[in-house]
C-alpha positions in Angstrom: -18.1 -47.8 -53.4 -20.4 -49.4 -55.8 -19.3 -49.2 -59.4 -22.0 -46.6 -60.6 -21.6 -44.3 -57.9 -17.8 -44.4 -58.6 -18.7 -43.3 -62.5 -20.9 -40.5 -61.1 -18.4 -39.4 -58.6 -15.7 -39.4 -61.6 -17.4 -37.2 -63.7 -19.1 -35.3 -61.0 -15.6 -34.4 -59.2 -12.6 -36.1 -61.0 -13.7 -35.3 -64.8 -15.8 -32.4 -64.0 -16.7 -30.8 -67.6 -16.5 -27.1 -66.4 -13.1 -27.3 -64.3 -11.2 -29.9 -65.4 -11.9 -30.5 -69.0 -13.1 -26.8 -69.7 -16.5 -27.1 -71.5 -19.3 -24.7 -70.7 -17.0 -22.1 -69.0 -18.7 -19.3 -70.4 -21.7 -20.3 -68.7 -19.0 -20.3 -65.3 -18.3 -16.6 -65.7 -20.8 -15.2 -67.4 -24.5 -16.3 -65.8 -23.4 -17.1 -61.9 -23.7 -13.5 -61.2 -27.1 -14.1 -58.8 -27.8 -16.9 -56.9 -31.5 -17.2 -57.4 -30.8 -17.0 -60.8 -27.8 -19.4 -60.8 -30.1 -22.0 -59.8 -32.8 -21.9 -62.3 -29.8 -22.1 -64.9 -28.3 -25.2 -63.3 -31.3 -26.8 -63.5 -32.3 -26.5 -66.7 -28.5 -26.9 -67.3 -28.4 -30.5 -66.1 -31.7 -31.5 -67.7 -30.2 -30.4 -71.0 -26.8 -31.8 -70.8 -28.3 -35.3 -69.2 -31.1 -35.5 -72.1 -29.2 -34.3 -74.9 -25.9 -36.4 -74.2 -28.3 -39.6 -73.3 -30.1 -39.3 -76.2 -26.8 -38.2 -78.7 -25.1 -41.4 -77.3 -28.3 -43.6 -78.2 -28.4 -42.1 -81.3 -24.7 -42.4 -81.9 -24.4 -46.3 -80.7 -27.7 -46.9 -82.5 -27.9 -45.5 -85.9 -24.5 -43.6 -86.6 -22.6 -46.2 -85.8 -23.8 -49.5 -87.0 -24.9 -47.6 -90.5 -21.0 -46.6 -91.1 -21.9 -42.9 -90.4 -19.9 -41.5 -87.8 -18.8 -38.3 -89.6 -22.2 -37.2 -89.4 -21.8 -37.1 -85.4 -21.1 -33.4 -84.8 -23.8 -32.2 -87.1 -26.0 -34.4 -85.5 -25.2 -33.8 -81.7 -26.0 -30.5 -82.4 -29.0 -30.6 -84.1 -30.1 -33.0 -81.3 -28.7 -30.8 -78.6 -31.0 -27.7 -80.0 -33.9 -29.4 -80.9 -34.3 -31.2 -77.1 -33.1 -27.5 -75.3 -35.1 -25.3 -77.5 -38.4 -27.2 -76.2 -37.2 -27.7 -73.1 -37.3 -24.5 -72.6 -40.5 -24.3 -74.1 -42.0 -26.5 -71.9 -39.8 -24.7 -68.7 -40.8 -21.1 -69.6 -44.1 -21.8 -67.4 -42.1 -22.0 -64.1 -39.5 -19.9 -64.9 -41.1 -16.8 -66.8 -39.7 -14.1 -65.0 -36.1 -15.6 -65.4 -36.8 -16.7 -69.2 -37.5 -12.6 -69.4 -34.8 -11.4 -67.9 -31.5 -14.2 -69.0 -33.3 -15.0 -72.4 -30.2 -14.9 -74.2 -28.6 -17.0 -71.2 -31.1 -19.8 -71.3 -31.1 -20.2 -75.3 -27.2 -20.2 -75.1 -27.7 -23.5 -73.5 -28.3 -24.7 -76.8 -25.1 -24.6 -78.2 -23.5 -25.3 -74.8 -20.1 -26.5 -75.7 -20.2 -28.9 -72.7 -23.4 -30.7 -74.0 -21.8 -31.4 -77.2 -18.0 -31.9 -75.5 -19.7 -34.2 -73.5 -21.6 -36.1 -76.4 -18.1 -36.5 -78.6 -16.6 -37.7 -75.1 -19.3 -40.6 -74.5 -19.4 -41.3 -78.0 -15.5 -42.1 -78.2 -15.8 -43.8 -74.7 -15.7 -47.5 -74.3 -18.0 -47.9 -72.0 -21.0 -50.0 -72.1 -24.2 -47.9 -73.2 -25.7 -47.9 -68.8 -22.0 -46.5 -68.0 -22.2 -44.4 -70.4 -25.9 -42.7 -69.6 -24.7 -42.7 -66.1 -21.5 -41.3 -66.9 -23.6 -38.0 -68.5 -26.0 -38.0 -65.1 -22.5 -37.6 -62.8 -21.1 -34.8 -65.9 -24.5 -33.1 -65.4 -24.7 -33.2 -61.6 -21.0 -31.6 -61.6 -21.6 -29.0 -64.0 -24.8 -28.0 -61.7 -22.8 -28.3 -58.5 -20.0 -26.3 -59.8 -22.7 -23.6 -61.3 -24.3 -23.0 -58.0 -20.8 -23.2 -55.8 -19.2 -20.7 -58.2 -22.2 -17.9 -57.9 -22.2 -18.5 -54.1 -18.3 -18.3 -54.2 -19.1 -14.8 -56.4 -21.5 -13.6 -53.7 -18.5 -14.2 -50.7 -15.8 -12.4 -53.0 -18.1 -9.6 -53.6 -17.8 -9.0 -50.1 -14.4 -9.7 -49.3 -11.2 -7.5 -48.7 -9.6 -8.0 -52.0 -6.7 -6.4 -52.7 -7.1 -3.7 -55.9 -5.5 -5.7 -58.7 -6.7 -8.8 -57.9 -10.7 -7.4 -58.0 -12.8 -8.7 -60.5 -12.4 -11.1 -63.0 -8.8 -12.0 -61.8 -9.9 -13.1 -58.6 -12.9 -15.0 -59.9 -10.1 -16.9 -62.1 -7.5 -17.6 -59.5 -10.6 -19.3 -57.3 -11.8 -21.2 -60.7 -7.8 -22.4 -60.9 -7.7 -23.2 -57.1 -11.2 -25.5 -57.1 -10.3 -26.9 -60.2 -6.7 -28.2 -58.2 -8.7 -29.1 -55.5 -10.8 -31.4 -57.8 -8.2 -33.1 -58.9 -7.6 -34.1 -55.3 -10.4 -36.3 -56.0 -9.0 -38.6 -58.6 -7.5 -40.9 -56.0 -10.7 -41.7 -54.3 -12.2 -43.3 -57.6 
């Protein structure tokens, strides 16, 4: 396997930033409810988290950092992070109007998605070169979309299924995030 496709299987699968290192779970449980909807989310999911993290890490490796300034990181990130999101979604509401009216509140909480500043502080910590890095946040990105869609179809099966009484619900949808998540981690030998 080709070093870059290694890094984007790593943090696709391995690292993923939903399962494994828990950032964005609130977008997990709360907005993979329908499918159709599901998949407008994850893609305006990864753009965000790709263009915010790529352009956080530039910023950190390029200003923050050679100027002494790295405490200012956080406040930064997620200025960045809401600035680039909130016209994203701007410039998205076009194609997606009858979504943006119905999950407002679940596309502008993309703003302050914790995995979109999780995974800034991560690539700014990282010691990886600046292209490992960026492709690094493309493989975080593709994994929190894959997991995003896979969960609401997942949603839709166990809506259907015989489920015993107790475990109905939210429990069930948790013991199937645990069990993925362990199945993930069966990854980590491959890269």
């Amino acid at each position: 396997m080709t070093p870059l496709l290694s890094i984007i299987v790593a943090a696709a699968l391995v690292n993923n930033v939903v399962l494994i290192q828990s950032l964005g779970v609130s977008s997990l449980f709360a907005y993979s409810n329908r499918l159709q909807s599901t998949i407008e989310l994850a893609l305006v999911s990864f753009l965000a988290i790709f263009l915010a993290s790529s352009i956080n890490l530039l910023l950190y490796r390029g200003i923050l950092l050679p100027l002494g300034l790295e405490y200012l990181a956080l406040l930064c990130f997620v200025g960045v992070s809401a600035i680039l999101t909130s016209l994203l979604l701007r410039r998205l509401e076009k194609e997606f109007s009858l979504s943006m009216r119905k999950q407002e509140f679940a596309f502008y909480l993309i703003c302050g998605n914790s995995s979109i500043i999780g995974l800034s502080l991560l690539n700014s910590s990282a010691l990886l070169s600046i292209a490992d890095s960026l492709v690094y946040s493309f493989g975080a990105a593709l994994g929190f979309a894959l997991i995003l869609l896979a969960f609401a179809a997942l949603r839709q099966r166990l809506d259907t299924a015989d489920v015993p009484a107790p475990f109905r619900g939210a429990a069930i949808q948790l013991i199937s995030a645990g069990i993925v998540a362990m199945c993930l981690l069966g990854f980590s030998g491959m890269v």
